[in-house]
C-alpha positions in Angstrom: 39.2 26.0 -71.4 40.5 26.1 -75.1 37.5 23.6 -76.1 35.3 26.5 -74.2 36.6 29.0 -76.0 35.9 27.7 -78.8 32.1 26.8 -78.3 31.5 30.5 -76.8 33.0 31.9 -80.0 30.8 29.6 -82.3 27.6 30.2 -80.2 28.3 34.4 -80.5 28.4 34.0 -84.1 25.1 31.6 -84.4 24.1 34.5 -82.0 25.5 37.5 -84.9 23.9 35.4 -88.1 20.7 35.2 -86.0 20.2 39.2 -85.9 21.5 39.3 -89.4 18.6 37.6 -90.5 16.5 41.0 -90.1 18.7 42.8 -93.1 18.5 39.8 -95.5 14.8 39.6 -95.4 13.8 38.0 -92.3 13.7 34.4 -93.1 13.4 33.4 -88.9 16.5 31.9 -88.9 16.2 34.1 -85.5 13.5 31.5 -84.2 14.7 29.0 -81.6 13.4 26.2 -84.0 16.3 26.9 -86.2 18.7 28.8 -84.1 18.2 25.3 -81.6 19.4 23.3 -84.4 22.4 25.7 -85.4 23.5 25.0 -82.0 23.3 21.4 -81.6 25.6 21.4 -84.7 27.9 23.6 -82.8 27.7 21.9 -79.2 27.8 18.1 -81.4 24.1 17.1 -80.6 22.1 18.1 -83.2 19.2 15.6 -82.3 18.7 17.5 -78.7 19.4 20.7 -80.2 16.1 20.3 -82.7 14.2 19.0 -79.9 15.0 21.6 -77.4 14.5 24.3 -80.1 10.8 22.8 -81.0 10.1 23.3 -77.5 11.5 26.8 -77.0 9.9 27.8 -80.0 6.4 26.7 -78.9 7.1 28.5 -75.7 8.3 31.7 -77.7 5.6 31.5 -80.3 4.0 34.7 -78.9 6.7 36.7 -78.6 6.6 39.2 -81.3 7.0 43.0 -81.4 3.4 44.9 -81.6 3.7 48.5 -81.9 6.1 50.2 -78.8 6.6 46.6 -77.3 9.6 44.4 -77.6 9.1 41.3 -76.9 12.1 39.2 -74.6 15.3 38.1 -76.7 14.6 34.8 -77.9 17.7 35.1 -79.5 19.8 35.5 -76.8 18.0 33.0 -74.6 17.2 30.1 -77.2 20.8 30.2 -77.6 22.3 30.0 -74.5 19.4 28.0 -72.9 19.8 25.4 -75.6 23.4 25.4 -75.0 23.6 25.5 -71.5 21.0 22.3 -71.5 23.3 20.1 -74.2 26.3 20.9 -72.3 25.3 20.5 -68.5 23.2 17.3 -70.1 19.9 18.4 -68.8 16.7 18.3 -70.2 14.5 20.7 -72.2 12.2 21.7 -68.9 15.6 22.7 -67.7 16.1 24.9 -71.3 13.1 26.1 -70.6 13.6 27.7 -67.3 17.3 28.9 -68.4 15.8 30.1 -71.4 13.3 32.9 -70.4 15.2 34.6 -67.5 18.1 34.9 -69.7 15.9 36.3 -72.6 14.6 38.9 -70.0 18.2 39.8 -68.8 19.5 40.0 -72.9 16.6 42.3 -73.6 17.7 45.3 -70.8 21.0 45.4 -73.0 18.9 45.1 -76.2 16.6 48.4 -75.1 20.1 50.3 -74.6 21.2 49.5 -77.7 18.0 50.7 -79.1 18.3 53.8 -77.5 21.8 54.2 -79.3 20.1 53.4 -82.0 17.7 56.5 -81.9 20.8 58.8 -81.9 22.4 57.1 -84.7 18.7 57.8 -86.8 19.3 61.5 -86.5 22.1 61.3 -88.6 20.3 59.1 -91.4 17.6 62.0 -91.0 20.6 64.2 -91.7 21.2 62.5 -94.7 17.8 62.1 -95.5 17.3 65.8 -95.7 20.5 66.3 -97.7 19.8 63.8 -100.2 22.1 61.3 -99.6 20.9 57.8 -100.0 24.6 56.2 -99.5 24.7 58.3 -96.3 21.8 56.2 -95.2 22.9 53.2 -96.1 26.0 53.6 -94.3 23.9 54.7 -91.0 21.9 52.0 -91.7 24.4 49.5 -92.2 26.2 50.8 -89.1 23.4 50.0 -86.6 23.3 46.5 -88.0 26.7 46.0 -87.4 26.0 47.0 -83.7 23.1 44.5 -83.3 25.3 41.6 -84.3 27.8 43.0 -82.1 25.6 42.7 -79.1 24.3 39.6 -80.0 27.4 38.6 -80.4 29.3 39.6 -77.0 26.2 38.2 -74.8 26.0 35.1 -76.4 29.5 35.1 -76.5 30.2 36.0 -72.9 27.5 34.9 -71.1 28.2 31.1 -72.7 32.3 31.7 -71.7 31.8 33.1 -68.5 28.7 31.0 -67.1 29.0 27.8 -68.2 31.2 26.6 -64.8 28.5 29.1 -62.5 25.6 27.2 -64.5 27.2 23.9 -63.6 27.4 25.2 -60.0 24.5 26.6 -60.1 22.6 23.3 -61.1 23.9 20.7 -59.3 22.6 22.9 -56.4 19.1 22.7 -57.1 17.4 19.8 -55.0 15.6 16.8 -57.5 12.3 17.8 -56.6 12.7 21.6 -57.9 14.6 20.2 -61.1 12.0 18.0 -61.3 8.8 20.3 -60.8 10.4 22.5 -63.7 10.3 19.4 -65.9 6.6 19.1 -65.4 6.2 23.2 -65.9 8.1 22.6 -69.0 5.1 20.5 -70.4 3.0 23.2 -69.5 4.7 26.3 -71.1 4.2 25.0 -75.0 0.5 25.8 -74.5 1.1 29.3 -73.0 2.6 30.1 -76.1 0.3 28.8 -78.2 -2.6 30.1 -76.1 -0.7 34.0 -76.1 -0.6 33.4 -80.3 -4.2 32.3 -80.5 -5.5 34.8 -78.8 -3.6 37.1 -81.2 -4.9 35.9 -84.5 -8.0 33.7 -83.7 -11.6 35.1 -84.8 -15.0 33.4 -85.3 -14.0 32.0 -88.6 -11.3 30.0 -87.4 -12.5 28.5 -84.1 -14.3 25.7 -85.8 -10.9 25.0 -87.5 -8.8 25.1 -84.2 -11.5 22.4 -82.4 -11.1 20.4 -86.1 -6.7 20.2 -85.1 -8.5 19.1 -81.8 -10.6 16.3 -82.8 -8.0 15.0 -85.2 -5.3 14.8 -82.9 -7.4 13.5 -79.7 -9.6 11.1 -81.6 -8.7 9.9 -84.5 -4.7 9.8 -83.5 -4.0 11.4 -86.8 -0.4 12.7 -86.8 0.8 16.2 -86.5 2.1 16.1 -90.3 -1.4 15.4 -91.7 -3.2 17.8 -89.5 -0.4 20.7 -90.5 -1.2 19.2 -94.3 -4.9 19.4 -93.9 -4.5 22.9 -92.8 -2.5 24.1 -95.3 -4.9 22.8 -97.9 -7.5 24.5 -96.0 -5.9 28.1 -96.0 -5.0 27.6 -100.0 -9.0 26.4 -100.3 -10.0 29.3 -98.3 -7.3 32.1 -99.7 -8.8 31.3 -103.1 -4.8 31.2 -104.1 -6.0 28.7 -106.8 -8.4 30.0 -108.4 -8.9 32.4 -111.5 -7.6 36.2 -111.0 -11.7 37.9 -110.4 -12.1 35.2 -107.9 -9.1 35.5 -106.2 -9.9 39.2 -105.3 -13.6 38.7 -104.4 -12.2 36.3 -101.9 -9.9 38.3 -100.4 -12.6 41.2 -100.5 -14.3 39.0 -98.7 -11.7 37.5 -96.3 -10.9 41.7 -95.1 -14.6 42.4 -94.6 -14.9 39.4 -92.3 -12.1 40.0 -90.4 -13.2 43.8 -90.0 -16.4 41.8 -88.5 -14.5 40.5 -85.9 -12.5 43.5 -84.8 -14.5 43.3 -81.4 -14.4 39.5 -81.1 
């Protein structure tokens, strides 16, 4: 129970330090990717940690805010779905299906803490209107203190507090269920991936996207070399290296091609 302890407390601060990310900068240490490997360390398997946090991060790739919408609390459920996996020595298609229901649960407490959040505001406005820029700061500074909190007491609690109903809960599930979400597993990577396509993808870069395709099917090239070859591509096509005038035509033209394909 002690050891327990321990972990839950650990996880609910990998949990805090995730949301703390958005006030240093936003560097995605929120991501699964890193947030899988943050608890690996914790839980002692660092090795199945990265792995299940590639995989939930794939799955997670689209989920980003746009506009009014917030998108399900990858923080809350890479966590506790990585955690739940290493410590019930399951698999990542079991991760997986821990992961997203809990992210959908995490983010009804996340909208009410939002809608604190909008009360707290009229008080920065308060400020605002009076001039006081340290008044804001402490507002500001305030509200951040709640999101970690949050983050905090559900990773925190729903690690403590479920880990022995997970176990339960588990064992209970027949082989060919268990099994079944091991093959959806495989499958749920490329509805990520297909949700961030369809986000940025345009007639310029579908002839790059079947070029990843060919290299990888084909030719056998490695995922490091195709990542490499695209990152040359972007710098070559960004005109990042070349002189200042250039540069800007480049971009100029980069906009005006993207405006093209508003309707695409």
């Amino acid at each position: 129970m002690g050891s327990n302890l321990g972990i839950a407390l650990l996880l609910g601060l990998v949990g805090a330090f995730a949301i703390y990310d958005y006030a240093i900068g936003t560097n995605y240490i929120f991501r699964p990717l890193v947030t899988g490997v943050l608890v690996g360390i914790v839980m002692g398997d660092v090795r199945q940690g990265t792995i299940i946090g590639a995989s939930l991060e794939l799955m997670f790739m689209g989920a980003v805010s746009v506009g009014a919408y917030i998108p399900p609390d990858i923080v809350t459920g890479g966590i506790l779905g990585t955690a739940f996996a290493i410590g019930l020595g399951k698999d990542t298609g079991i991760a997986m299906a821990l992961a997203l229901p809990i992210s959908m649960i995490a983010l009804v407490v996340n909208n009410l803490v939002f809608m604190l959040g909008t009360v707290i505001a009229t008080r920065a406005d308060k400020y605002a209107a009076e001039g006081n820029a340290k008044g804001v700061f402490r507002v500001m500074n305030f509200f951040g203190f709640i999101r970690c909190l949050s983050a905090f007491i559900l990773v925190f609690a729903g690690y403590y507090l479920g880990s022995d109903v997970m176990q339960k809960f588990l064992d209970s599930i027949p082989a060919f269920i268990t099994n079944g979400l091991s093959v959806a597993a495989g499958l749920l990577p490329a509805v990520g991936i297909a949700v961030l396509a369809k986000m940025i993808l345009n007639k310029q870069l579908i002839p790059f996207l079947f070029l990843g395709f060919v290299l990888c099917s084909y030719f056998n090239a490695p995922i490091l070399a195709v990542a490499i070859i695209g990152i040359i591509i972007a710098v070559e096509k960004s005109g990042l290296l070349a002189p200042k005038g250039a540069a800007a035509e480049a971009a100029v033209n980069t906009i005006a091609e993207e405006d093209e394909d508003d309707d695409f």
